[in-house]
C-alpha positions as CSV (number, residue, x, y, z in Angstrom):
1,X,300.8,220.1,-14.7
2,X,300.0,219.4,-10.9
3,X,302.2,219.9,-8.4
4,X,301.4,216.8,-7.3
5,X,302.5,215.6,-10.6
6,X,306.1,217.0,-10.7
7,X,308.7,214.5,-10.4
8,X,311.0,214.3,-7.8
9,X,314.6,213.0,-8.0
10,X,315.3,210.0,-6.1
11,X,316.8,210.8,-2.6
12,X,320.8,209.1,-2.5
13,X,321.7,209.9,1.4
14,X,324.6,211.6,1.9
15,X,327.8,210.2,3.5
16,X,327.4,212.3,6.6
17,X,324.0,210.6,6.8
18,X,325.1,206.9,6.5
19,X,327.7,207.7,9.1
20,X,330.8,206.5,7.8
21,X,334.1,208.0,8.3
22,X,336.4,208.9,4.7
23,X,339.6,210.0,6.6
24,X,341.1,206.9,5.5
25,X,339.6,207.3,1.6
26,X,343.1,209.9,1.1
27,X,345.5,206.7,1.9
28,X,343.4,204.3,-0.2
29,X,344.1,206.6,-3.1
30,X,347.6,207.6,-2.0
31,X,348.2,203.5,-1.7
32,X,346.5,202.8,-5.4
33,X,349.1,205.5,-6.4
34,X,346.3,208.2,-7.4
35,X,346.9,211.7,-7.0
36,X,343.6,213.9,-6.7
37,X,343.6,214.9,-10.0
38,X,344.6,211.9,-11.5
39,X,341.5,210.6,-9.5
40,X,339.4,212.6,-10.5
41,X,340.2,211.9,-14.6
42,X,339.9,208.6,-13.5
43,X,336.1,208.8,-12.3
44,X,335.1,212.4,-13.9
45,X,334.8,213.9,-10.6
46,X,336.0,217.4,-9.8
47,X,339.5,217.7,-8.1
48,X,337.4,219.5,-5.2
49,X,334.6,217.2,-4.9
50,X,337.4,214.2,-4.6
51,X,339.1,216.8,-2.0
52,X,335.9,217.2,0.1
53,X,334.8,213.6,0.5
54,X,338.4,213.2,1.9
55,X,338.0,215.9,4.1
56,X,334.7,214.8,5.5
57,X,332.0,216.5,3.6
58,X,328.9,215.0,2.0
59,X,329.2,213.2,-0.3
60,X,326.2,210.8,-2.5
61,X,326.6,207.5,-2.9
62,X,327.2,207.7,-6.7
63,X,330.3,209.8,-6.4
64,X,331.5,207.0,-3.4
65,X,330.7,204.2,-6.2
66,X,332.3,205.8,-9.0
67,X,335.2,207.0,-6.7
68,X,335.5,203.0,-5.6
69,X,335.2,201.8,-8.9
70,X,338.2,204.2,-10.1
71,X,340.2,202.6,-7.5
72,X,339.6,199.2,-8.1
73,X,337.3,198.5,-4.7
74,X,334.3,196.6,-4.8
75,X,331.7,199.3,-5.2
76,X,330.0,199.4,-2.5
77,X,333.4,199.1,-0.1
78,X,333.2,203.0,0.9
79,X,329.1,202.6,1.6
80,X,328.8,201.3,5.3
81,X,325.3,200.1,5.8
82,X,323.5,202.4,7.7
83,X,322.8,201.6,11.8
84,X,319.9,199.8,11.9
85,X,316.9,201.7,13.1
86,X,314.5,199.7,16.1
87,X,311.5,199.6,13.8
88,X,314.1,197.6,11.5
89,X,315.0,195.1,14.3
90,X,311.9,194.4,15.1
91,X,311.0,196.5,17.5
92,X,308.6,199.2,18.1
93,X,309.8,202.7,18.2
94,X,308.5,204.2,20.9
């Protein structure tokens, strides 16, 4: 086959990328009475992937979906939308 052929996985930015902050994903849990690991049965996400989205660390936008979803949120509530770029607004970039 090609290279040119291969597939490629589709690209899910990262939470670091999207810019949103998860310090406050711990209470949302703590609030929905979740522990981590009760969490992560709950959504069938390890104990330390649940541990570093809390903490900061990437994280795809599946695991915020299913993590949202586990916890009753709308699930898209822990995706901010990204900052719109100038090129977006309607402006040129440079």
């Amino acid at each position: 086959m090609p290279n040119n052929a291969r597939s490629h996985a589709l690209y899910e930015p990262l939470a670091s990328e999207i810019g949103h902050d998860y310090s406050t994903l711990r209470a949302m849990r703590e609030s929905r009475g979740y522990s981590v690991e009760e969490l992560s049965l709950t959504c069938g996400l390890s104990v330390g992937e649940i541990e570093d989205i809390e903490n900061g660390r990437a994280a795809d936008l599946s695991k915020l979906r299913r993590i949202a979803s586990a916890l009753g949120m709308p699930q898209d509530a822990l995706i901010a939308p990204a900052a719109p770029t100038p090129a977006a607004q309607g402006r040129p970039l440079a």
